[in-house]
C-alpha positions as a printed NumPy array, in Angstrom:
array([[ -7.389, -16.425, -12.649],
       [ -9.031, -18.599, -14.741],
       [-12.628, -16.629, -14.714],
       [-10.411, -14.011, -15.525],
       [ -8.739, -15.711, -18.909],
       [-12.298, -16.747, -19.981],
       [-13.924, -13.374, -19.193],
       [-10.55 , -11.496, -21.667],
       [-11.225, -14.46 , -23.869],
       [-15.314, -13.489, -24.031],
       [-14.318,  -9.807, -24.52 ],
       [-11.738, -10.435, -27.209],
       [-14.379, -12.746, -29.415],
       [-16.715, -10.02 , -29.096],
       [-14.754,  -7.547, -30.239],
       [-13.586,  -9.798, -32.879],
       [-16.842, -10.512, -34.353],
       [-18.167,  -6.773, -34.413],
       [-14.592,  -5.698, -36.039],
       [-15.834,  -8.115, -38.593],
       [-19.471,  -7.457, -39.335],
       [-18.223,  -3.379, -39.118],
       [-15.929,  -4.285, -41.659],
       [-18.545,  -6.182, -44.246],
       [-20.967,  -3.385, -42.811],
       [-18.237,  -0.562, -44.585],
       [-17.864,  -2.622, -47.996],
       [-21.602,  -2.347, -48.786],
       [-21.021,   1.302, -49.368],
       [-18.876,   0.03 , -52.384],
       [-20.564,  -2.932, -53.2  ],
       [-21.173,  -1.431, -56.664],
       [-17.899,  -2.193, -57.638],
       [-18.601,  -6.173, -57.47 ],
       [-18.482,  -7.321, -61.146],
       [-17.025,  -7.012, -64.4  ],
       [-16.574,  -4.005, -66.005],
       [-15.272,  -2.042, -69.579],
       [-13.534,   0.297, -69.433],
       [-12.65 ,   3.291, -71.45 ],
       [ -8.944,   4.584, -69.805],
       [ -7.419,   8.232, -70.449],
       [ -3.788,   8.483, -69.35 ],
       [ -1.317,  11.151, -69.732],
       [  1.381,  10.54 , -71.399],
       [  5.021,  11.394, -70.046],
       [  5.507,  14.127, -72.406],
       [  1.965,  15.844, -71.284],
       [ -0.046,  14.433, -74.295],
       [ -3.15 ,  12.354, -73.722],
       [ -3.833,   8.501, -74.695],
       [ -7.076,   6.655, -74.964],
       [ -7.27 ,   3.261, -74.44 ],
       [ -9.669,   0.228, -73.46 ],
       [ -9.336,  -1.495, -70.141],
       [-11.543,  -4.72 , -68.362],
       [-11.321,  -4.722, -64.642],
       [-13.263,  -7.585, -62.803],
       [-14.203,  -7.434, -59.488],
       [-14.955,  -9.999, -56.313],
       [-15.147, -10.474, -52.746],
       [-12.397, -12.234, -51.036],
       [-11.343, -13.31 , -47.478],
       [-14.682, -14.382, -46.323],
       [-16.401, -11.592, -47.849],
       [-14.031,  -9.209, -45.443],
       [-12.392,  -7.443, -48.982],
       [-12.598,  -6.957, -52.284],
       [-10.112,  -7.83 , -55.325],
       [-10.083,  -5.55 , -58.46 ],
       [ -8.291,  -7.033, -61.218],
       [ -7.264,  -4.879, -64.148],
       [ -6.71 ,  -5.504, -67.621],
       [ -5.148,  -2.88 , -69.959],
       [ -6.333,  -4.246, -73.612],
       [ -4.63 ,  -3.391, -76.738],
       [ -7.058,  -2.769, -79.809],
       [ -7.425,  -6.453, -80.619],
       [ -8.438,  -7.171, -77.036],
       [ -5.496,  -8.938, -76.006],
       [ -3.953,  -8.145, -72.511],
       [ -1.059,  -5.531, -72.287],
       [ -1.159,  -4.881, -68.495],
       [ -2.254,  -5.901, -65.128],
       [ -2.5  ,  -4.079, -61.701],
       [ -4.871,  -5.379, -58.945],
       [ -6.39 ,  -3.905, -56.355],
       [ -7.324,  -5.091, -52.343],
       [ -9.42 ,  -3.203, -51.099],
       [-10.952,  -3.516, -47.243],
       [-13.024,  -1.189, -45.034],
       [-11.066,  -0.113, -41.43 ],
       [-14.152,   0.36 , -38.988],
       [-12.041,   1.919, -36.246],
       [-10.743,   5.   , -38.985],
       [-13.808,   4.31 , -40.919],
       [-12.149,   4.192, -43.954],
       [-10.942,   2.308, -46.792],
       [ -7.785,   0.814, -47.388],
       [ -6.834,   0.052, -50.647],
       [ -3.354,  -1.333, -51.873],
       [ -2.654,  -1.549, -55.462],
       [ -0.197,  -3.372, -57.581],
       [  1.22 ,  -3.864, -60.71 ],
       [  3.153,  -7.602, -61.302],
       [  6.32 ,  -7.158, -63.864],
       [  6.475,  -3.492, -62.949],
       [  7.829,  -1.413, -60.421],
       [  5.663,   0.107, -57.769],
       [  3.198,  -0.379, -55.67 ],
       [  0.656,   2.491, -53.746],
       [ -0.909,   2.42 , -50.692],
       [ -4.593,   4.102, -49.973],
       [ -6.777,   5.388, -48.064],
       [-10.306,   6.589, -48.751],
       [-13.667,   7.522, -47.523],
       [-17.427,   7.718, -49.086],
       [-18.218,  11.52 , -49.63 ],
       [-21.146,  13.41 , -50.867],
       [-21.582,  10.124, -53.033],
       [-18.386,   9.608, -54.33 ],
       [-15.834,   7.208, -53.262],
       [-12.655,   9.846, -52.634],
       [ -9.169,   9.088, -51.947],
       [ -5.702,   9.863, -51.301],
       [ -2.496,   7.603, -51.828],
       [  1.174,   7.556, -51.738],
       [  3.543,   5.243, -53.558],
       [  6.399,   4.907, -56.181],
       [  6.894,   3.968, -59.748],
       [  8.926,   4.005, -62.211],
       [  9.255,   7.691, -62.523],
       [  9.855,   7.817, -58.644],
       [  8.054,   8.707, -55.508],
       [  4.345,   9.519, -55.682],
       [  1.596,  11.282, -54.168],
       [ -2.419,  10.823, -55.596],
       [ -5.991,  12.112, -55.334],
       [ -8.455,  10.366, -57.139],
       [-12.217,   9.964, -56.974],
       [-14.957,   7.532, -58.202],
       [-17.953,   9.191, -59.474],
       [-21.106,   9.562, -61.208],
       [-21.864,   6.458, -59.404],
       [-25.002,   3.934, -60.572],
       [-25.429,   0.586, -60.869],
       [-24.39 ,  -0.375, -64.196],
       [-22.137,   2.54 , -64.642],
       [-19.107,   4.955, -63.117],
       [-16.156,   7.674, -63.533],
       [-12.977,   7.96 , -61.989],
       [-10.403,  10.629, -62.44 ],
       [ -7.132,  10.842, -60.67 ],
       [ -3.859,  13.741, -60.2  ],
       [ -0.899,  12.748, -59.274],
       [  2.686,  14.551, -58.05 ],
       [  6.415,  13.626, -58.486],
       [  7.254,  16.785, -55.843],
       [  5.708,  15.927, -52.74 ],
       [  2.23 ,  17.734, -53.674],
       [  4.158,  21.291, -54.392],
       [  2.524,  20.582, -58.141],
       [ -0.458,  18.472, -59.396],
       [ -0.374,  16.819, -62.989],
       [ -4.163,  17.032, -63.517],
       [ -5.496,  14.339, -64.834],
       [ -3.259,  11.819, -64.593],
       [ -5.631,   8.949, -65.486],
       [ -9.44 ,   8.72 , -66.288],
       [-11.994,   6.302, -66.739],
       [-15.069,   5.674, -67.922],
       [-16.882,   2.2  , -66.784],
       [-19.558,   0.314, -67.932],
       [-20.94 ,  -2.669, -66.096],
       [-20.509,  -6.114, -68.364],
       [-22.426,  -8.177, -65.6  ]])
């Protein structure tokens, strides 16, 4: 019994150390996000009109190097803060995806992710809620280099029977 216990024990720390490197192994495929970043932000508006603002979203490793945080800063004109939302964001290696949770403190809602590297974009799909209810998304990162990227997202209130297109855009520039 006791060979037994070690040999399970052996297997488990094994398997424990591969999950591991698969999962640092997965974030290098997104490494570009590491750093801190302006942003230009296009949302639409409620009402269906459009609204351009300026963001800063900055950008580490965390948990041992096993995730990623993404915090983001909506800026007003003067640069000062006017919201925050961060992102975790983590590489599964047995669905070989990403899972990415994103949050908003002081407001309501919350979405969960999930996404995979295509064709050189990072593309996802999510589901969550807000203030305006329960949520579906699509969005993709693209036009992908080292110092710069794009991201454009839809979004539906109706279970995916209709798309608002566009729903938010960005434009990034690396700051360092």
């Amino acid at each position: 019994m006791k060979r037994l216990n070690k040999g399970l024990l052996m297997a488990m720390l094994v398997v424990m150390v591969h999950s591991g490197h698969a999962q640092q192994e997965g974030l290098t495929h997104i490494s570009f996000f590491i750093g801190t970043w302006d942003i230009e932000t296009i949302d639409r508006t409620p009402q269906g009109g459009m609204i351009k603002g300026r963001a800063r979203s900055v950008v580490e490793y965390i948990l041992d190097g096993k995730a990623m945080k993404d915090d983001f800063y909506g800026l007003d004109p003067a640069g000062n803060v006017i919201f925050r939302g961060t992102s975790i964001r983590s590489f599964n290696a047995t669905t070989g995806k990403f899972q990415i949770v994103w949050i908003m403190p002081g407001i309501t809602g919350i979405t969960d992710i999930s996404a995979e590297w295509k064709d050189g974009k990072l593309v996802s799909t999510g589901k969550g809620y807000d203030s305006m209810g329960e949520f579906l998304e699509r969005f993709e990162y693209y036009n992908i280099t080292s110092d710069s990227y794009s991201f454009r997202m839809d979004r539906s209130y109706d279970g995916g029977k209709t798309w608002i297109k566009n729903f938010g855009q960005m434009h990034a520039k690396r700051v360092k």
